[in-house]
Rosetta silent file (secondary structure, phi, psi, omega in degrees, C-alpha in Angstrom):
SEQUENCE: XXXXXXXXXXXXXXXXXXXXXXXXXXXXXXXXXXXXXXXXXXXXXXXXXXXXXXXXXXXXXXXXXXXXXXXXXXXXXXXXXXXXXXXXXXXXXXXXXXXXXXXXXXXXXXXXXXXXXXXXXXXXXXXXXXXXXXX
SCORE:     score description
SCORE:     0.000 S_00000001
   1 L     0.000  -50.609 -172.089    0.000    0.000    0.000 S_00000001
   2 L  -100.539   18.640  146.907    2.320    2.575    0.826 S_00000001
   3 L  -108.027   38.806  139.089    4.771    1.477   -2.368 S_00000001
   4 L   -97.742  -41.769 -162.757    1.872    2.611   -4.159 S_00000001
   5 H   -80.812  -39.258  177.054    1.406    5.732   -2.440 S_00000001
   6 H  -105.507   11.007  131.753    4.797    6.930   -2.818 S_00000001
   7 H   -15.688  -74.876  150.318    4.608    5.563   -6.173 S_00000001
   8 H     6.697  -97.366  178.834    1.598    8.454   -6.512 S_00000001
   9 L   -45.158    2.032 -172.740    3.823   11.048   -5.044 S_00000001
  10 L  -123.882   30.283 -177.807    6.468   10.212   -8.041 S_00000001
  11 L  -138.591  -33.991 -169.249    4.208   10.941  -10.801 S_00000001
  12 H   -82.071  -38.294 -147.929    3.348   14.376   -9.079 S_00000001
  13 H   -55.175  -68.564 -144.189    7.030   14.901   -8.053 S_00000001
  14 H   -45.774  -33.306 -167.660    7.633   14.124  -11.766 S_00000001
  15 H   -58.506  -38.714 -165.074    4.795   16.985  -12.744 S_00000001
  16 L   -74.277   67.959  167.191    7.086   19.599  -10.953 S_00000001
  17 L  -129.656   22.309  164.602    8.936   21.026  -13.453 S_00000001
  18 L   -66.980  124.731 -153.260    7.710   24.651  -13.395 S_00000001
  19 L  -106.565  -46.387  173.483   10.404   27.558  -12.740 S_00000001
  20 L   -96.002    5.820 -167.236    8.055   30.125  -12.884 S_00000001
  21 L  -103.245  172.586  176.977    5.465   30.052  -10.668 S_00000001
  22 L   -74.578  135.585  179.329    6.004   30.422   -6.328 S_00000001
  23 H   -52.572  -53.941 -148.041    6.528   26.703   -5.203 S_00000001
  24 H   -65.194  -48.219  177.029    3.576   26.946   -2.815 S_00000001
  25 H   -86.317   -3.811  156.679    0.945   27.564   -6.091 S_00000001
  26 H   -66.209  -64.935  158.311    2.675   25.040   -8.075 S_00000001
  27 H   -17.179  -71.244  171.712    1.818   22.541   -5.224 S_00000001
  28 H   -29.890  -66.508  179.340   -1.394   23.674   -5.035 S_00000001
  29 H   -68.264  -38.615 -177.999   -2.307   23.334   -8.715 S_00000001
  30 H   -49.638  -37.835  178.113   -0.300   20.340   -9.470 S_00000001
  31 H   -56.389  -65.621  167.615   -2.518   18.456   -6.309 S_00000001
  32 H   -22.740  -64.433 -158.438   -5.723   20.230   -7.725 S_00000001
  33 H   -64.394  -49.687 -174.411   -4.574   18.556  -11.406 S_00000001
  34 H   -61.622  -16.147 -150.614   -3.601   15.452  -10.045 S_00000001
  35 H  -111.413  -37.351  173.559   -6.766   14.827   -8.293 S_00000001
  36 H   -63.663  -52.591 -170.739   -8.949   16.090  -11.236 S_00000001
  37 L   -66.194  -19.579 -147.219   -6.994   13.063  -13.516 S_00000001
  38 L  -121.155  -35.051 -169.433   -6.677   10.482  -10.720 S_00000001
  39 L   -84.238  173.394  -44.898   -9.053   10.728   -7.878 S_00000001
  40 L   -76.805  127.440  172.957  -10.835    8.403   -6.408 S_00000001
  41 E  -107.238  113.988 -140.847   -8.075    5.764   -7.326 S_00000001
  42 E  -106.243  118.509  167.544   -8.306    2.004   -5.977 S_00000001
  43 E  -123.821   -6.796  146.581   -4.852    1.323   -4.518 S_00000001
  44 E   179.965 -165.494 -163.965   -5.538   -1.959   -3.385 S_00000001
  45 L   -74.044   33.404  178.446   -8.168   -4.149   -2.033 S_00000001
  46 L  -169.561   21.108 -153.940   -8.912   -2.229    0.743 S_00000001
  47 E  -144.084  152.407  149.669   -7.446    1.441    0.402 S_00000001
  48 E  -173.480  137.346  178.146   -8.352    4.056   -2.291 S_00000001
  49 E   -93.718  142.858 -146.012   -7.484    7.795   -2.543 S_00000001
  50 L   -90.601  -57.606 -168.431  -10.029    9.945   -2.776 S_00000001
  51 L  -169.291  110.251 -179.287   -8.110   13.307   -3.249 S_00000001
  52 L   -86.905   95.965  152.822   -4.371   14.919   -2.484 S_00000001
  53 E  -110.609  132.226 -179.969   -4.560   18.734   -1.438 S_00000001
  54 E  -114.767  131.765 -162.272   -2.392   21.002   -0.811 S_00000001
  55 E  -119.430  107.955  148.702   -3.167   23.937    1.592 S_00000001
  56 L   -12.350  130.180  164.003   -1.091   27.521    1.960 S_00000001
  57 L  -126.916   77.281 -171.434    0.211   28.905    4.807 S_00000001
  58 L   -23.089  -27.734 -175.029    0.728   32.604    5.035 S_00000001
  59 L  -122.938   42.702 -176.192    3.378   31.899    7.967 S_00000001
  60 L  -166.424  177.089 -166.663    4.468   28.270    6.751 S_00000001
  61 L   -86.820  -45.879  179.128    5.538   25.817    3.992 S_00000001
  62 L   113.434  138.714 -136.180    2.223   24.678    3.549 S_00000001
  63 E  -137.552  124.098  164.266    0.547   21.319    4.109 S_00000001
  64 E  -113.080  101.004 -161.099    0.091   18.270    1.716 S_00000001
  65 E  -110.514  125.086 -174.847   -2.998   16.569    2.566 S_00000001
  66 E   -95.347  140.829  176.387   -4.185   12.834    1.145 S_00000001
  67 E  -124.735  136.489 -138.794   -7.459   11.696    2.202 S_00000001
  68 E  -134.832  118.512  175.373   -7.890    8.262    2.093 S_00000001
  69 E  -109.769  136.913  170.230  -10.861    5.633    2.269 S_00000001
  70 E  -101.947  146.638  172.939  -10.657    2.172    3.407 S_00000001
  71 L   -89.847   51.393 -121.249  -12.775   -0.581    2.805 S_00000001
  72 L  -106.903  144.451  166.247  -12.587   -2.614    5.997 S_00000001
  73 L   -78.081 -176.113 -173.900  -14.821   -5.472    7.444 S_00000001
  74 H   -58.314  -54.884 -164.182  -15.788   -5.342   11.347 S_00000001
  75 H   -68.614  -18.130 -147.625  -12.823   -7.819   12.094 S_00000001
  76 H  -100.956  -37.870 -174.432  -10.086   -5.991    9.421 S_00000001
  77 H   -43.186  -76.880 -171.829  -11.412   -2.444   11.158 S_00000001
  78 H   -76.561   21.228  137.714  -10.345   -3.487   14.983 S_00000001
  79 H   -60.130  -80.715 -158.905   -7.093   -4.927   13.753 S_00000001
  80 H   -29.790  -43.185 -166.210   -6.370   -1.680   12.365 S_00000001
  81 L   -96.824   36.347  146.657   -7.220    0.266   15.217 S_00000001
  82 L  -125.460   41.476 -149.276   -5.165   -1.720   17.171 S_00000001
  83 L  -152.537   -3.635 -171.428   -1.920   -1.195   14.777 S_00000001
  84 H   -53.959  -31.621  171.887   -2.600    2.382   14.642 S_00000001
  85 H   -60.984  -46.923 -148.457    0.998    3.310   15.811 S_00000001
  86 H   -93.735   -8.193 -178.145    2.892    0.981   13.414 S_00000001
  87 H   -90.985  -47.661  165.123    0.489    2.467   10.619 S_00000001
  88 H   -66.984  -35.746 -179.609    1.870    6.124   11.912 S_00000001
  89 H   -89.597  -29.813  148.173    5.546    5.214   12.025 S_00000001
  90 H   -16.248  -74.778  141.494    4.944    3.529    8.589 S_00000001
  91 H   -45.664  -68.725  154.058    3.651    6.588    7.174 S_00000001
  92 H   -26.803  -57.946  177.327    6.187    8.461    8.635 S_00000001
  93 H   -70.653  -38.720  155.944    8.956    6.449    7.257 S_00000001
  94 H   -28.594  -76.331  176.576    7.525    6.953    3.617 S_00000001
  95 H   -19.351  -68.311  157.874    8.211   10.412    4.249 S_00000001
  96 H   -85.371   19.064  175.297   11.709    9.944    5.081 S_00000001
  97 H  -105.391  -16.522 -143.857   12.427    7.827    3.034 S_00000001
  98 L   -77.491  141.485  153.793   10.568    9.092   -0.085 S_00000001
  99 L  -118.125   39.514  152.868   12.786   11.130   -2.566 S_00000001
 100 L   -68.449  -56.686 -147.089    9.420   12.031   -4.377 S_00000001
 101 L   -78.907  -21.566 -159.551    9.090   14.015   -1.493 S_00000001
 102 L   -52.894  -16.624  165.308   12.364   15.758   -1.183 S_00000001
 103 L   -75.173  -39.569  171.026   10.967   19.056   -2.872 S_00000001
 104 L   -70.908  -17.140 -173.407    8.302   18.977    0.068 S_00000001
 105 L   -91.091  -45.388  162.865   10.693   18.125    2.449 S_00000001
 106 L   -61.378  -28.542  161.792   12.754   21.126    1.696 S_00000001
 107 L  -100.197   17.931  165.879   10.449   23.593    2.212 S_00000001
 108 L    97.803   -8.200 -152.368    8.957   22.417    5.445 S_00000001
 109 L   -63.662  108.167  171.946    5.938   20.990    3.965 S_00000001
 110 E   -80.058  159.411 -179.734    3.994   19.762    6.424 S_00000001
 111 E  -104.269  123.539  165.485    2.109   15.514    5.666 S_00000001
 112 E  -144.696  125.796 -162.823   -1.211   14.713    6.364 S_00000001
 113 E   -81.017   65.918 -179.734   -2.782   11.258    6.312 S_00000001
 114 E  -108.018  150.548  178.861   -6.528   11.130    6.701 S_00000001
 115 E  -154.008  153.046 -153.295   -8.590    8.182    6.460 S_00000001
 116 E   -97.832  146.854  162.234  -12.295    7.449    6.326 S_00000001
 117 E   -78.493  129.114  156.873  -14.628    4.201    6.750 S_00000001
 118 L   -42.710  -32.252 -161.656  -16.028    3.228    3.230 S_00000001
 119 L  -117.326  -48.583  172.817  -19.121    2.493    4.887 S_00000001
 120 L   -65.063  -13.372 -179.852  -19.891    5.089    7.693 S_00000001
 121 L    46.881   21.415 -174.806  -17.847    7.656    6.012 S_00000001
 122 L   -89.804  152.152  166.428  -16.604    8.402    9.689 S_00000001
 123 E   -75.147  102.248  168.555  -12.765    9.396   10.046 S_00000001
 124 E   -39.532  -62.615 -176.950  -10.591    6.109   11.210 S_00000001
 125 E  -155.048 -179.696 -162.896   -7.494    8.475   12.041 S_00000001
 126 E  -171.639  102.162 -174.363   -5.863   11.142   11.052 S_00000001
 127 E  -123.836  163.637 -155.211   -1.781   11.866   11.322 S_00000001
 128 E  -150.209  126.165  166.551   -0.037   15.280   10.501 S_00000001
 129 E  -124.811  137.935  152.451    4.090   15.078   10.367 S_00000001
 130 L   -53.505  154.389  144.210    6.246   18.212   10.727 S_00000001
 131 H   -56.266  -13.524 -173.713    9.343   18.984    9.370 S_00000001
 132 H   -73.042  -43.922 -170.345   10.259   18.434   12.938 S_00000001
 133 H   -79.681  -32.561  174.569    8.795   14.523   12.777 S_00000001
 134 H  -121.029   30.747  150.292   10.695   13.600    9.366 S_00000001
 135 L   -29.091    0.000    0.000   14.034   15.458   10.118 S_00000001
């Protein structure tokens, strides 16, 4: 799942080759673009992304947010939420590992992970890393 994911993020990375515009509204539109071509995209048999936005921050870098739905039965649901850390350090390590990312990682760009029940449409979790968390 998440060699898919940064898989994604290496098709947008790839997108980035604009000079002239302020990074922060390239981000923007490229997510906007990507989401218009892409979204909602089945990333395996239980995960599919809905939509990747990226939000401004007059006093920051600026926020890249994926929202995410899963399809889970009753039993695959309370696994997950009892894995929820190793699903956050997981995530996390994408980050630092990804060098899709390394243009977001240079400007400070904060990551955020949210993800929804397919059938209740309630939010499972929801993790936000800093430049501080994938330093």
């Amino acid at each position: 799942m998440y060699a898919r994911i940064t898989i994604i993020l290496l098709v947008m990375l790839l997108a980035f080759t604009s000079c002239q515009e302020k990074k922060a509204d390239f981000f923007e539109r490229d997510a906007r673009e990507y989401t218009e071509k892409n979204c909602p995209q089945v990333l395996d048999e239980y995960t599919m992304l809905d939509s990747v936005v990226y939000v401004k921050e007059q006093d920051g870098a600026g926020e890249l947010v994926q929202y995410y739905t899963l399809n889970l039965s009753v039993e695959a649901r309370n696994e997950l939420m009892k894995q929820l850390g190793e699903l956050a350090e997981m995530n996390l390590t994408t980050i630092r590992n990804s060098i899709v990312l390394s243009k977001y990682k240079e400007e400070g760009v904060s990551f955020t992970y949210i993800y929804h029940d397919a059938t209740t449409g309630e939010k499972i979790v929801e993790y936000h890393f800093t430049k501080k968390d994938y330093e």
